[in-house]
ROVOTI-232758 format. One record per residue: residue in one letter; x, y, z of N, C-alpha, C in turn. Coordinates in steps of 0.2 Angstrom, whole numbers, plus 5000, padded with zeros to 4 digits. Each point is the difference from the previous one (the first is absolute). Layout:
<r A n.px X n.py Y n.pz Z ca.px X ca.py Y ca.pz Z c.px X c.py Y c.pz Z>
...
REM end
This chain:
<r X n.px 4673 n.py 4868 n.pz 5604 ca.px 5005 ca.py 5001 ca.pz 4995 c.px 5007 c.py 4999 c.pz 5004>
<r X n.px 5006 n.py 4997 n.pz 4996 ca.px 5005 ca.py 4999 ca.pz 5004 c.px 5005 c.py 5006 c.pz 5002>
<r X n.px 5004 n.py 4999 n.pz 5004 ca.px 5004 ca.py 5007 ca.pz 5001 c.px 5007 c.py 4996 c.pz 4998>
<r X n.px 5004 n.py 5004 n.pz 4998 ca.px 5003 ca.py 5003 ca.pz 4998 c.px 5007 c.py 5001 c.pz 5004>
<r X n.px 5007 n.py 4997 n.pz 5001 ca.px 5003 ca.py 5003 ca.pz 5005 c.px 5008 c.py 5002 c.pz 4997>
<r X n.px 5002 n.py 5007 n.pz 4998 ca.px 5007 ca.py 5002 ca.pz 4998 c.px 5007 c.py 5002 c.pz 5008>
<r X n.px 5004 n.py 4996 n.pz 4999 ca.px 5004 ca.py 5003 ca.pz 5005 c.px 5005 c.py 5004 c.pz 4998>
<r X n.px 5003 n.py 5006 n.pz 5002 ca.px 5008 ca.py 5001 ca.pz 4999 c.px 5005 c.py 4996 c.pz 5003>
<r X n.px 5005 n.py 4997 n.pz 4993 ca.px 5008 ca.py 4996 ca.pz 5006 c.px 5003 c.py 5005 c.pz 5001>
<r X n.px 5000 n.py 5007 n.pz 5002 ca.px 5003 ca.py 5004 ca.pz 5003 c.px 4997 c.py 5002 c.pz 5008>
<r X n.px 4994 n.py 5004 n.pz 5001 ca.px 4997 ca.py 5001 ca.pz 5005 c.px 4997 c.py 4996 c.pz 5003>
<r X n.px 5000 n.py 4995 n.pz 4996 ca.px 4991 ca.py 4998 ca.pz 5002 c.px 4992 c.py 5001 c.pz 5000>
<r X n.px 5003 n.py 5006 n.pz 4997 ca.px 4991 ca.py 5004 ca.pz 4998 c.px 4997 c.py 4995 c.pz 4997>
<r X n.px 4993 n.py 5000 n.pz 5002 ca.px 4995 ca.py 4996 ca.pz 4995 c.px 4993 c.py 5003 c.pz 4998>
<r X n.px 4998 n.py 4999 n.pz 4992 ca.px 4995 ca.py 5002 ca.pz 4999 c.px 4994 c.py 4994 c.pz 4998>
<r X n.px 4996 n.py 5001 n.pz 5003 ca.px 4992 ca.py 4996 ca.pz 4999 c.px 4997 c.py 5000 c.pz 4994>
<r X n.px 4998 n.py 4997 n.pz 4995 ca.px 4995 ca.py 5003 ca.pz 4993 c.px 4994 c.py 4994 c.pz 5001>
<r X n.px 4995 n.py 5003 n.pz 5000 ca.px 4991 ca.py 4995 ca.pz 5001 c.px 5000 c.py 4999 c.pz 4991>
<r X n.px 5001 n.py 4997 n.pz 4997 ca.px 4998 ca.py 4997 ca.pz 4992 c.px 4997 c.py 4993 c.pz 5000>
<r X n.px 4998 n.py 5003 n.pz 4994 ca.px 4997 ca.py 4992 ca.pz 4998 c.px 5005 c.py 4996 c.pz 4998>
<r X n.px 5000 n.py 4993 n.pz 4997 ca.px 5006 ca.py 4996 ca.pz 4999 c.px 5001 c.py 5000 c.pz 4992>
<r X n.px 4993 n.py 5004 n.pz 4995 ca.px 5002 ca.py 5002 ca.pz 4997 c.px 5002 c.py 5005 c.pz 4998>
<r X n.px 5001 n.py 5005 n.pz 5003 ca.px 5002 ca.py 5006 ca.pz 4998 c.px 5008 c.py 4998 c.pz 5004>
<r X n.px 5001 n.py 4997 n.pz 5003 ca.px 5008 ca.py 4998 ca.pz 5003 c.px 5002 c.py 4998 c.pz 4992>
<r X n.px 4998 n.py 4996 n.pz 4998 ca.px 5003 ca.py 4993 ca.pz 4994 c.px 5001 c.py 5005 c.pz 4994>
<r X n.px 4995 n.py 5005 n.pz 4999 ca.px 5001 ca.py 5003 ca.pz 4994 c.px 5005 c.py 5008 c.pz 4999>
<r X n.px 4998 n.py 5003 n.pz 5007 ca.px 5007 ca.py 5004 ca.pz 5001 c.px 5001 c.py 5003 c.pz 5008>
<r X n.px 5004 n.py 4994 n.pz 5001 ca.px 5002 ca.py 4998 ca.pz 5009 c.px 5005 c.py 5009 c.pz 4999>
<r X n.px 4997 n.py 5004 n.pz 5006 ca.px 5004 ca.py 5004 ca.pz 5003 c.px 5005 c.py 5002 c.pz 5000>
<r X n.px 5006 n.py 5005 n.pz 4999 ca.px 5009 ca.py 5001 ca.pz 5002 c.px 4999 c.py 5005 c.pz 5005>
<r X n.px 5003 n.py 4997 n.pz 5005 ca.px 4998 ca.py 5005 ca.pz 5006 c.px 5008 c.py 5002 c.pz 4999>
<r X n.px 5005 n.py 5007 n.pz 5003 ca.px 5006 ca.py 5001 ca.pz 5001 c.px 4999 c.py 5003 c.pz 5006>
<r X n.px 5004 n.py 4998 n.pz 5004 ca.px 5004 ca.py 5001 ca.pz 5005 c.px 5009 c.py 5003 c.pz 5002>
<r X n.px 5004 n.py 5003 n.pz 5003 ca.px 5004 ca.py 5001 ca.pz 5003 c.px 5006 c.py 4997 c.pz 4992>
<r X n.px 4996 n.py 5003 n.pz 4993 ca.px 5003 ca.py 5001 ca.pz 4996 c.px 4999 c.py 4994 c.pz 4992>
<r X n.px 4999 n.py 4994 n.pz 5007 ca.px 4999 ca.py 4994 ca.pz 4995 c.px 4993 c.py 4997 c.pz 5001>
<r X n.px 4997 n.py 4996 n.pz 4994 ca.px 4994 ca.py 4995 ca.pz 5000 c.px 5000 c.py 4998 c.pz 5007>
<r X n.px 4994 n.py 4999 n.pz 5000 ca.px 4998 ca.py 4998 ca.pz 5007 c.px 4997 c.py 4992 c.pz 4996>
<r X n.px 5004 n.py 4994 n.pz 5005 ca.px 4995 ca.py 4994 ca.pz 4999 c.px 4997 c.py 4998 c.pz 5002>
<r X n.px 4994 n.py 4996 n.pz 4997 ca.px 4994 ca.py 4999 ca.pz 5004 c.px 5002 c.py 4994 c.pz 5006>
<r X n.px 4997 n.py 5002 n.pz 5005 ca.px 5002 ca.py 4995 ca.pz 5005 c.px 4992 c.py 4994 c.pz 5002>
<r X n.px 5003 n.py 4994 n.pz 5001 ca.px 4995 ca.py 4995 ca.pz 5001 c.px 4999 c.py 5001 c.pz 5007>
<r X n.px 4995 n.py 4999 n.pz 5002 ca.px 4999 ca.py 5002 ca.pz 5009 c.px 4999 c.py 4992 c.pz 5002>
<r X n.px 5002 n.py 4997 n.pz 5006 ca.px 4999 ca.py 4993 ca.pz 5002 c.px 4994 c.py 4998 c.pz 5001>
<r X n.px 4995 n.py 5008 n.pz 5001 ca.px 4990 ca.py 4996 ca.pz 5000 c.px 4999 c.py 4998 c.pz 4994>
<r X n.px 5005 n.py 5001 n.pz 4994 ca.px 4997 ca.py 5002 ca.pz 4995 c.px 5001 c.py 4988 c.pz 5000>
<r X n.px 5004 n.py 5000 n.pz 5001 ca.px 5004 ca.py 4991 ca.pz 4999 c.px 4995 c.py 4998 c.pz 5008>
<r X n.px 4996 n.py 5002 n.pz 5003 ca.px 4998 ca.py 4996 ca.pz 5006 c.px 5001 c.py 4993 c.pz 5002>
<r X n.px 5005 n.py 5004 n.pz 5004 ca.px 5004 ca.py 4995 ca.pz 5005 c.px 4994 c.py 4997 c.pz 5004>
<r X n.px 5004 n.py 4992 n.pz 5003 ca.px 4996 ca.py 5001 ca.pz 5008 c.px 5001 c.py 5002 c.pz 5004>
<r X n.px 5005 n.py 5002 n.pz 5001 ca.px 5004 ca.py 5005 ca.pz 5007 c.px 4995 c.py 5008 c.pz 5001>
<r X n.px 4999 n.py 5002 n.pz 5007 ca.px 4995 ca.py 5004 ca.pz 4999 c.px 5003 c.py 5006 c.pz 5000>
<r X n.px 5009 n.py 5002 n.pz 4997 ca.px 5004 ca.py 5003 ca.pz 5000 c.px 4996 c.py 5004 c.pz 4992>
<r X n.px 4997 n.py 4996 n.pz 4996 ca.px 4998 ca.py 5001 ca.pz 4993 c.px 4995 c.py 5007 c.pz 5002>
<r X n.px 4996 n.py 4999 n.pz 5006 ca.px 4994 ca.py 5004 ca.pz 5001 c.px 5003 c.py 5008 c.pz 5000>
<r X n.px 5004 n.py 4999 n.pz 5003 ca.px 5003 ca.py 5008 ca.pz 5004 c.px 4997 c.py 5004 c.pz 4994>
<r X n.px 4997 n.py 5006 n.pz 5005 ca.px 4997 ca.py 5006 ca.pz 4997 c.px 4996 c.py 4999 c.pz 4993>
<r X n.px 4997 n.py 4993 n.pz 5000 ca.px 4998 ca.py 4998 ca.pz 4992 c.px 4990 c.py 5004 c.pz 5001>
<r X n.px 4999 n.py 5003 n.pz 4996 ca.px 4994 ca.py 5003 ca.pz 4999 c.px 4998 c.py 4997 c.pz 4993>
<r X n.px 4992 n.py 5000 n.pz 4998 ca.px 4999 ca.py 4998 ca.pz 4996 c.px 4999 c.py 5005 c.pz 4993>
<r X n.px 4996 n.py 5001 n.pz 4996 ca.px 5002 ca.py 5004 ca.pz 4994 c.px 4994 c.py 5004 c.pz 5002>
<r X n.px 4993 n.py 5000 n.pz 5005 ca.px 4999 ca.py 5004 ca.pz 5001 c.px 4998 c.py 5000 c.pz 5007>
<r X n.px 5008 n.py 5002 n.pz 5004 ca.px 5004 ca.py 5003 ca.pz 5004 c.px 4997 c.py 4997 c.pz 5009>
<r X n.px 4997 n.py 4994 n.pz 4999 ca.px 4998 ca.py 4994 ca.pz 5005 c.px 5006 c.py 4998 c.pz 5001>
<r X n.px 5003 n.py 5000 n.pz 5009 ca.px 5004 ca.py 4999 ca.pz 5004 c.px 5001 c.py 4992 c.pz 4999>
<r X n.px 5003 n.py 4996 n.pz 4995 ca.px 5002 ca.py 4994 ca.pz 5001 c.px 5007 c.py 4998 c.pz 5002>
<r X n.px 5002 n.py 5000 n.pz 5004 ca.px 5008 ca.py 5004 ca.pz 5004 c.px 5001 c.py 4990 c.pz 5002>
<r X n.px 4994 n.py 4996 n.pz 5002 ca.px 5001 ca.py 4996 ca.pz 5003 c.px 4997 c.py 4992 c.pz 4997>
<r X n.px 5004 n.py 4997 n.pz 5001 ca.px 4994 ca.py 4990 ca.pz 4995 c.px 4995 c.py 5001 c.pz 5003>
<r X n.px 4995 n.py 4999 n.pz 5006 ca.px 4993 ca.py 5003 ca.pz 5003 c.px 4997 c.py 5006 c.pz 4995>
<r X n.px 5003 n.py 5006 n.pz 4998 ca.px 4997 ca.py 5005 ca.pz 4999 c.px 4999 c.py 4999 c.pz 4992>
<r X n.px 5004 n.py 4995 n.pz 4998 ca.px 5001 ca.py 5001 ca.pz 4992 c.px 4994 c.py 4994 c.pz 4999>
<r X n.px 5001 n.py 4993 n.pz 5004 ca.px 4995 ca.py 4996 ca.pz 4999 c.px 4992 c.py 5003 c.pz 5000>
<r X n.px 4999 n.py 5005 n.pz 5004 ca.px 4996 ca.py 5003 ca.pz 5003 c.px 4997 c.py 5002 c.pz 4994>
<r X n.px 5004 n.py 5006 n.pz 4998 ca.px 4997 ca.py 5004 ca.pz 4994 c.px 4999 c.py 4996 c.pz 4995>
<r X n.px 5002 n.py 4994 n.pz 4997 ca.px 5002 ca.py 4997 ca.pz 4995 c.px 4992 c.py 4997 c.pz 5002>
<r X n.px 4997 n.py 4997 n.pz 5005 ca.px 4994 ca.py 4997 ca.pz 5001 c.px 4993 c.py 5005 c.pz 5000>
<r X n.px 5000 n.py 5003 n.pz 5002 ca.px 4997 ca.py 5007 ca.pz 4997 c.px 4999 c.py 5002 c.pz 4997>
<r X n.px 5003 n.py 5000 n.pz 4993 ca.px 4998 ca.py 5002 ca.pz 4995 c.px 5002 c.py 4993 c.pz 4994>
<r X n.px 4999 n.py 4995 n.pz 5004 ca.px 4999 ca.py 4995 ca.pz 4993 c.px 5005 c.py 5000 c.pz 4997>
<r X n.px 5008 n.py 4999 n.pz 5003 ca.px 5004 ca.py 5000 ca.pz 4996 c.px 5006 c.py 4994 c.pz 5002>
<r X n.px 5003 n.py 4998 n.pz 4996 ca.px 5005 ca.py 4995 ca.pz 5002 c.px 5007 c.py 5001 c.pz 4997>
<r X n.px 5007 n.py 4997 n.pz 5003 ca.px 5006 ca.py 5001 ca.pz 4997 c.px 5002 c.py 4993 c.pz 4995>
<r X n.px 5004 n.py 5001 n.pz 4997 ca.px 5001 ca.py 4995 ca.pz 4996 c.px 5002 c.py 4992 c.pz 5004>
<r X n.px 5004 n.py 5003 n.pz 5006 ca.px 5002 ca.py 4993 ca.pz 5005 c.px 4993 c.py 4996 c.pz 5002>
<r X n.px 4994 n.py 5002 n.pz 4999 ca.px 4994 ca.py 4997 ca.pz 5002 c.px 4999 c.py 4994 c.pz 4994>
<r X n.px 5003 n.py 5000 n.pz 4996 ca.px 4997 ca.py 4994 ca.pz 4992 c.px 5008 c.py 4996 c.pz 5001>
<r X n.px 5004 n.py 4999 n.pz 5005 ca.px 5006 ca.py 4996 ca.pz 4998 c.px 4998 c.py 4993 c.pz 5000>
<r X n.px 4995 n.py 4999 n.pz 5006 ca.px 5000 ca.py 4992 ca.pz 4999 c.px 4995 c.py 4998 c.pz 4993>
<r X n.px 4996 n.py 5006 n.pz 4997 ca.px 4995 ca.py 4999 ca.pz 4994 c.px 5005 c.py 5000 c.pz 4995>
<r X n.px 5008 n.py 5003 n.pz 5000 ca.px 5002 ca.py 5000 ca.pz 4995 c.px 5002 c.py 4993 c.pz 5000>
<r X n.px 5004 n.py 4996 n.pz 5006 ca.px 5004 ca.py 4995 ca.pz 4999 c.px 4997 c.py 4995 c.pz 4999>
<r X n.px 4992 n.py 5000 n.pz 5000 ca.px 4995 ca.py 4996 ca.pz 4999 c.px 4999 c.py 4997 c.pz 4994>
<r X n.px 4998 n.py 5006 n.pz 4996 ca.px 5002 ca.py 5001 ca.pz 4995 c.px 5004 c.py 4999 c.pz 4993>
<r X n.px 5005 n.py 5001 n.pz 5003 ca.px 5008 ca.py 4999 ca.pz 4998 c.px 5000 c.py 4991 c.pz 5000>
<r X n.px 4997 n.py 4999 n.pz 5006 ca.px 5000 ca.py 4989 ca.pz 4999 c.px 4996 c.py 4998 c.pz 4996>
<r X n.px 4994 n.py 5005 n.pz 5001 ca.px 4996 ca.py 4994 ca.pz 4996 c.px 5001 c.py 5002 c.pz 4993>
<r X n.px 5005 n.py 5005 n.pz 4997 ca.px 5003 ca.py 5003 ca.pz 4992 c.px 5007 c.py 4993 c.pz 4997>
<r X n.px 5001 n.py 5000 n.pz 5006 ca.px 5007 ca.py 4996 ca.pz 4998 c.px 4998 c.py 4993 c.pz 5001>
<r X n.px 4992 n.py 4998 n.pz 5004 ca.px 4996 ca.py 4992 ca.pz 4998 c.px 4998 c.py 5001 c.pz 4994>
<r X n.px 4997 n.py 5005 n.pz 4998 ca.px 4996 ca.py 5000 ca.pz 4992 c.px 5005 c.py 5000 c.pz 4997>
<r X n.px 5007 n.py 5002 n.pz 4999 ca.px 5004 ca.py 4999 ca.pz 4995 c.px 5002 c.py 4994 c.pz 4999>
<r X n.px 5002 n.py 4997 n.pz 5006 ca.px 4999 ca.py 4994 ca.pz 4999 c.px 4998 c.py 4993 c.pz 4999>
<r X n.px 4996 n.py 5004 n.pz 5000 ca.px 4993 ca.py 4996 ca.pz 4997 c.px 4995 c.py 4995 c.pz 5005>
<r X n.px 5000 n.py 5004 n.pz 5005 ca.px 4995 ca.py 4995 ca.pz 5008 c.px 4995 c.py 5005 c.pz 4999>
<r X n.px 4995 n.py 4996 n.pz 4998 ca.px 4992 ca.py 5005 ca.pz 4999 c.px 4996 c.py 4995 c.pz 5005>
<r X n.px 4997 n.py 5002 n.pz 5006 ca.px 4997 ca.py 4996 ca.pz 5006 c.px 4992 c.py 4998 c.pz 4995>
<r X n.px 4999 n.py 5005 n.pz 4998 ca.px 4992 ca.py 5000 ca.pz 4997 c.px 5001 c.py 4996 c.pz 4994>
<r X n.px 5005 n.py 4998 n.pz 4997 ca.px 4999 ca.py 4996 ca.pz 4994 c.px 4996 c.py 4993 c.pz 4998>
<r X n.px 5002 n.py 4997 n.pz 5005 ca.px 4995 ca.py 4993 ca.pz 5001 c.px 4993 c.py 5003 c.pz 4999>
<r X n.px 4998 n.py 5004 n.pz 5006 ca.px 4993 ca.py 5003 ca.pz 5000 c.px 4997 c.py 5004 c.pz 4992>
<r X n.px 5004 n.py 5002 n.pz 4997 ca.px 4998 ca.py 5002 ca.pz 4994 c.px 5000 c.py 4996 c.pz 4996>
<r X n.px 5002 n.py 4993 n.pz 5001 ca.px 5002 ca.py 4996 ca.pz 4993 c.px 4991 c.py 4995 c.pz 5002>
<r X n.px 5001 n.py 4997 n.pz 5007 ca.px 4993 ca.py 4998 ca.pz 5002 c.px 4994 c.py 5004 c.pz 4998>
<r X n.px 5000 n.py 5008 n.pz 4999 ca.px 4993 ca.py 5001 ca.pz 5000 c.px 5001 c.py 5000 c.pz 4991>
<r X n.px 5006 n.py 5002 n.pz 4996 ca.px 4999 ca.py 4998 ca.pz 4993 c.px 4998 c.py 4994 c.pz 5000>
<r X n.px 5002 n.py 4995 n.pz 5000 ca.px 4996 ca.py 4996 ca.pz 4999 c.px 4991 c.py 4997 c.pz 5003>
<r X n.px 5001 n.py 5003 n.pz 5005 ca.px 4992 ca.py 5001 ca.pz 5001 c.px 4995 c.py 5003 c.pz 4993>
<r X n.px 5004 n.py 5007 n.pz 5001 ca.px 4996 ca.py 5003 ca.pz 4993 c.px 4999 c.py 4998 c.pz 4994>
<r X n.px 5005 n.py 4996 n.pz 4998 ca.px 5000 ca.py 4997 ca.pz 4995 c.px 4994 c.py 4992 c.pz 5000>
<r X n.px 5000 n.py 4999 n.pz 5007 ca.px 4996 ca.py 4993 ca.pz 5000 c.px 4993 c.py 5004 c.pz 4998>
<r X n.px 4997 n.py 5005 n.pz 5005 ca.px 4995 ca.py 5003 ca.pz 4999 c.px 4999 c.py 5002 c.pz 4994>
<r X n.px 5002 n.py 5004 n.pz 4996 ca.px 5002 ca.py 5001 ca.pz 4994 c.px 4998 c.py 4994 c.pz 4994>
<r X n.px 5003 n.py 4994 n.pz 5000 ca.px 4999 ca.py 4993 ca.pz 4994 c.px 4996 c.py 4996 c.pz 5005>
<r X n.px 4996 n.py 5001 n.pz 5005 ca.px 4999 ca.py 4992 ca.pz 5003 c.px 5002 c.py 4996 c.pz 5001>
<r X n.px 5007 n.py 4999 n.pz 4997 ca.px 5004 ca.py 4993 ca.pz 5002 c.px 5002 c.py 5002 c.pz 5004>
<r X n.px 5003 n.py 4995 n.pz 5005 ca.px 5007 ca.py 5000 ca.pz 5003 c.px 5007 c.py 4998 c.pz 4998>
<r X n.px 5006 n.py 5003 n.pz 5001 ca.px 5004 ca.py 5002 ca.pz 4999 c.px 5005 c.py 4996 c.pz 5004>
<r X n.px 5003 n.py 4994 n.pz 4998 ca.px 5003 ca.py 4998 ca.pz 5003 c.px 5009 c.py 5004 c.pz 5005>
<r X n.px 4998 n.py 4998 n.pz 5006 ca.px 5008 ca.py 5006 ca.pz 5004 c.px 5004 c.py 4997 c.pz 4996>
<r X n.px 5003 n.py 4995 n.pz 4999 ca.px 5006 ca.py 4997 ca.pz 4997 c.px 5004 c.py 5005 c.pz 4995>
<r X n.px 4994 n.py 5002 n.pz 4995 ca.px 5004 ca.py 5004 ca.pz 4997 c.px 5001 c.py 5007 c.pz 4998>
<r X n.px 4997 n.py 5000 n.pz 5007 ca.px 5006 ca.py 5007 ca.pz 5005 c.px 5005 c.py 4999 c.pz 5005>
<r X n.px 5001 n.py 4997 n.pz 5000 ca.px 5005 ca.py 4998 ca.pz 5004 c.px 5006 c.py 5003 c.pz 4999>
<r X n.px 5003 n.py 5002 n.pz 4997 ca.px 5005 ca.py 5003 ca.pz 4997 c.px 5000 c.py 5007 c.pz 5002>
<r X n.px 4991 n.py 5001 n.pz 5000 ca.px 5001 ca.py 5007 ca.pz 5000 c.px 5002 c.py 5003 c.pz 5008>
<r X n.px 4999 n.py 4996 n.pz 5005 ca.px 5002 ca.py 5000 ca.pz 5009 c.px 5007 c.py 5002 c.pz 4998>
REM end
């Protein structure tokens, strides 16, 4: 479950709240402080940097010492979990082969016009002259 972090711009006080993200979305907490609304504060682990300045005092949501990139990878491999920075080359992978298919570079299409035509041959007994598919390349 994610946590939750309100600071006061007065003192500095901070309170923690353990919620789910839907109970955040439907009625996110008003903490007050030092008279005024307390906003919620984004923590730097919350955006993981690569600087290992992101780890300070970083524990997990059930209170596993991840303070360090060793300790975080650690835990993250243990328990069969990954961060979204581990898909960036799948995403940009991805992403090229999205913007070849829009544009219309399909590597397998030869290979599928070849085996239409095969099926089709076994299909009537005849052969099908390539000539006139050729258009279809």
């Amino acid at each position: 479950m994610p946590t939750y972090t309100w600071q006061c711009q007065n003192c500095g006080g901070e309170i923690e709240q353990f919620m789910s993200i839907r109970e955040y979305t439907i009625a996110p907490p008003v903490f007050v402080c030092c008279g005024e609304t307390m906003p919620r504060r984004l923590l730097p682990t919350m955006l993981m940097h690569t600087n290992d300045a992101s780890y300070v005092n970083l524990r997990a949501s059930d209170g596993t010492d991840i303070s360090s990139r060793a300790k975080h990878r650690a835990y993250m491999k243990e328990r069969g979990l990954t961060t979204m920075d581990d898909y960036k080359q799948t995403w940009q992978r991805d992403a090229e082969r999205r913007a070849a298919s829009l544009r219309g570079d399909d590597p397998t299409r030869k290979q599928d016009v070849a085996n239409a035509i095969t099926q089709l041959e076994q299909q009537g007994g005849r052969r099908l002259s390539p000539e006139r598919f050729a258009d279809a390349e």
